[in-house]
VMD Tcl script that draws the C-alpha trace (Angstrom):
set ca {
  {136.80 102.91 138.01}
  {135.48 99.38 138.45}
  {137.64 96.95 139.62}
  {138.32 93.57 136.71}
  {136.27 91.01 137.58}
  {137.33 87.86 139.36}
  {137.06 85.53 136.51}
  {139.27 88.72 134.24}
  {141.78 88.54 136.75}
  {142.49 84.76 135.61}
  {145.30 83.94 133.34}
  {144.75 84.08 129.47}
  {144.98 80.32 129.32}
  {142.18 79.77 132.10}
  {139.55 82.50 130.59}
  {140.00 80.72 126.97}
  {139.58 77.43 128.43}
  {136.13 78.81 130.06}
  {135.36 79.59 126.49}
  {135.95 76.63 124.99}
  {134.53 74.23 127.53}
  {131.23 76.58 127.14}
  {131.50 76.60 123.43}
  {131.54 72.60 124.02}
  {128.08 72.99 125.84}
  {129.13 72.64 129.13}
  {126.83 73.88 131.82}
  {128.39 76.51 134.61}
  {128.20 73.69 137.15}
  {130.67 71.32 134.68}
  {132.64 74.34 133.91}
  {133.17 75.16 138.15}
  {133.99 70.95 138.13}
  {136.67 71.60 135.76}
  {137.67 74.69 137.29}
  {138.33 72.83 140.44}
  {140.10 70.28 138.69}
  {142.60 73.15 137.55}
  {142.52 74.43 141.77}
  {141.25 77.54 140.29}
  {138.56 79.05 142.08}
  {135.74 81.51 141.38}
  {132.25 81.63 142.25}
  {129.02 80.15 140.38}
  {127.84 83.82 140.12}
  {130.95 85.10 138.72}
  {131.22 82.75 136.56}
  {127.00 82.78 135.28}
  {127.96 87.22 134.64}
  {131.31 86.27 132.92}
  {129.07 83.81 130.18}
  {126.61 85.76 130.14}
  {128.31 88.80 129.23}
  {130.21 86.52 126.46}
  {127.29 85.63 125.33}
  {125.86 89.11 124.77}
  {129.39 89.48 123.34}
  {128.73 86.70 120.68}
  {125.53 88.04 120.18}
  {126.71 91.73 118.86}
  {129.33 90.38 117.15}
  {127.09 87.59 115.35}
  {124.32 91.00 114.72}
  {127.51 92.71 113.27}
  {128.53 89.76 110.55}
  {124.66 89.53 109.75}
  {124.68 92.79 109.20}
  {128.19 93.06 106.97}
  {127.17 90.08 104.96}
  {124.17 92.03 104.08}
  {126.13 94.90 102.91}
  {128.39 92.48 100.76}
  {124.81 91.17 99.49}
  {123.35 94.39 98.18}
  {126.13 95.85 96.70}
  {128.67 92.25 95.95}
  {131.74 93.26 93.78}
  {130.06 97.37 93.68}
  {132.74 100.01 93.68}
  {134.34 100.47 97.16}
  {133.36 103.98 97.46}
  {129.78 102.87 98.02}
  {130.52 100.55 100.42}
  {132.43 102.57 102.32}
  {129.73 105.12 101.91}
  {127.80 102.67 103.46}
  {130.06 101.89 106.28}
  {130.03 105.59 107.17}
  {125.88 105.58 107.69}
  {126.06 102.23 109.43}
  {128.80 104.42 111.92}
  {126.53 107.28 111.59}
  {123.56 105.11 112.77}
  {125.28 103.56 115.98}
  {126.62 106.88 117.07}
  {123.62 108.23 116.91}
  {122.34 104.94 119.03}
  {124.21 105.73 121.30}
  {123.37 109.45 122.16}
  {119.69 108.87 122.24}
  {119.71 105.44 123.92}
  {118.69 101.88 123.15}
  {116.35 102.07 119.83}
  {115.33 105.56 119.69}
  {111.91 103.93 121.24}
  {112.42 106.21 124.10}
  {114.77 109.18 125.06}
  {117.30 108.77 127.28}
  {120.18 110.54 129.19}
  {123.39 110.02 128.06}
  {126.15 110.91 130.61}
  {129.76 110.55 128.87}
  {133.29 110.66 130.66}
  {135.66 112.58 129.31}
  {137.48 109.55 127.89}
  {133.81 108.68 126.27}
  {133.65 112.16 125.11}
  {137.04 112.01 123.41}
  {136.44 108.55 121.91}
  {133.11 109.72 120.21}
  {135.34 113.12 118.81}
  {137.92 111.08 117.64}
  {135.05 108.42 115.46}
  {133.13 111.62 114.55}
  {136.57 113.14 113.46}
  {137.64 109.74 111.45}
  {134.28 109.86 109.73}
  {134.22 113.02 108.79}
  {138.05 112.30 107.41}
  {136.49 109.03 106.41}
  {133.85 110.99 104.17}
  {136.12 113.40 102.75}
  {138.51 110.97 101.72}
  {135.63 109.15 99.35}
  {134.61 112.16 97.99}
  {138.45 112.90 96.86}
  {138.80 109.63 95.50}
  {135.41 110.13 93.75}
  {136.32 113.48 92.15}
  {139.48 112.00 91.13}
  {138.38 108.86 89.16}
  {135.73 111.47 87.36}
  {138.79 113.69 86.38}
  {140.50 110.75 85.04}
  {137.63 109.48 83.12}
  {136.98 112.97 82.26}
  {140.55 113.79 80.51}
  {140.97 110.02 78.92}
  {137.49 111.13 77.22}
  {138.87 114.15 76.01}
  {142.09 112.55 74.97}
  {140.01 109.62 72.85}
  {137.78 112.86 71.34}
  {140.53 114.81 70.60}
  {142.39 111.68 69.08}
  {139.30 110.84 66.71}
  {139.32 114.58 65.98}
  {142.78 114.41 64.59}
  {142.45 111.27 62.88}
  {139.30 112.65 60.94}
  {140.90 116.08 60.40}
  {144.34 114.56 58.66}
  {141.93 112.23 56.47}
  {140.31 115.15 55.09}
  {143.55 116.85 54.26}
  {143.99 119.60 57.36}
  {146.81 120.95 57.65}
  {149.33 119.94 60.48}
  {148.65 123.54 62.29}
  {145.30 123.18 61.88}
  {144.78 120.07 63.16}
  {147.08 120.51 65.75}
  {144.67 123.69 67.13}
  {141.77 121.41 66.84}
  {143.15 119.09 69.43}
  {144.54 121.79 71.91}
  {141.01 123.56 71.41}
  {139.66 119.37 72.37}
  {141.95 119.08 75.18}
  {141.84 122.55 76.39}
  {145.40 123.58 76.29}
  {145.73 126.88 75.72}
}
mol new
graphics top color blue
foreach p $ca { graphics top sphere $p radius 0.5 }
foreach p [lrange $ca 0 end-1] q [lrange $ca 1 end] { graphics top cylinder $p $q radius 0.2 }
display resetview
């Protein structure tokens, strides 16, 4: 295993101060002047992978709320389960993205540790629990809809069959027959 880096062995408070004095615009060199103002040392190179990494940090995360403000776009104040339908392809799509490499321009090998390994079981797992747990919900909102229908049918039923003078047995079968009740 790789050994933290000399700018993530610095305390909290130094490492957020790089961050803000770079999300000020500071260049490395002011940032290493300001360092040394603090007696805290690292090198220029250190320093140039730390923002750069941060910066390919920002990067994802700024692709991510592009791409979760375009999900809130197409489908606004939509039932969840279709956004969370979508969620589950978006997941679908980056694990996938990650077993063939970069794009899918070009194949590549993918060699996972075992802690990799387990990490990508344990999101395929939560999907799969993910996708299961939609479709539960889904069947039970239909079921619901489906027995308030039959309980407004079977209601109009009775109210028609007392107006036309059934009896109380008779109307009474008519809405078990309705509702299904044996």
């Amino acid at each position: 295993m790789a050994k933290p880096s000399s700018i993530k062995r610095l305390p909290k408070e130094i490492r957020e101060k790089i961050s803000d004095l770079r999300g000020s615009g500071l260049t490395i060199d002011e940032i290493l002047t300001h360092l040394e103002q603090l007696n805290v040392e690292v090198s220029r190179s250190a320093l140039g992978r730390h923002l750069k990494k941060q910066a390919e940090v920002s990067a994802q995360l700024e692709k991510s709320r592009m791409m979760a403000e375009a999900v809130v776009r197409k489908f606004g104040d939509q039932e969840t389960s279709k956004v969370a339908r979508t969620n589950i392809e978006l997941m679908h799509s980056l694990l996938m993205k990650c077993f063939i490499g970069g794009d899918g321009d070009e194949a590549a090998d993918v060699t996972l540790s075992a802690k990799d390994a387990m990490f990508m079981a344990t999101a395929l797992q939560k999907l799969s629990q993910a996708s299961k747990l939609d479709v539960d919900e889904t069947l039970k909102i239909r079921e619901e809809e489906r027995k308030h229908a039959l309980t407004a049918a079977a209601d109009v039923a009775v109210k028609t069959a007392r107006q036309n003078g059934l009896t109380k047995e008779t109307v009474d079968k008519i809405k078990a027959e309705i509702l299904g009740i044996a």
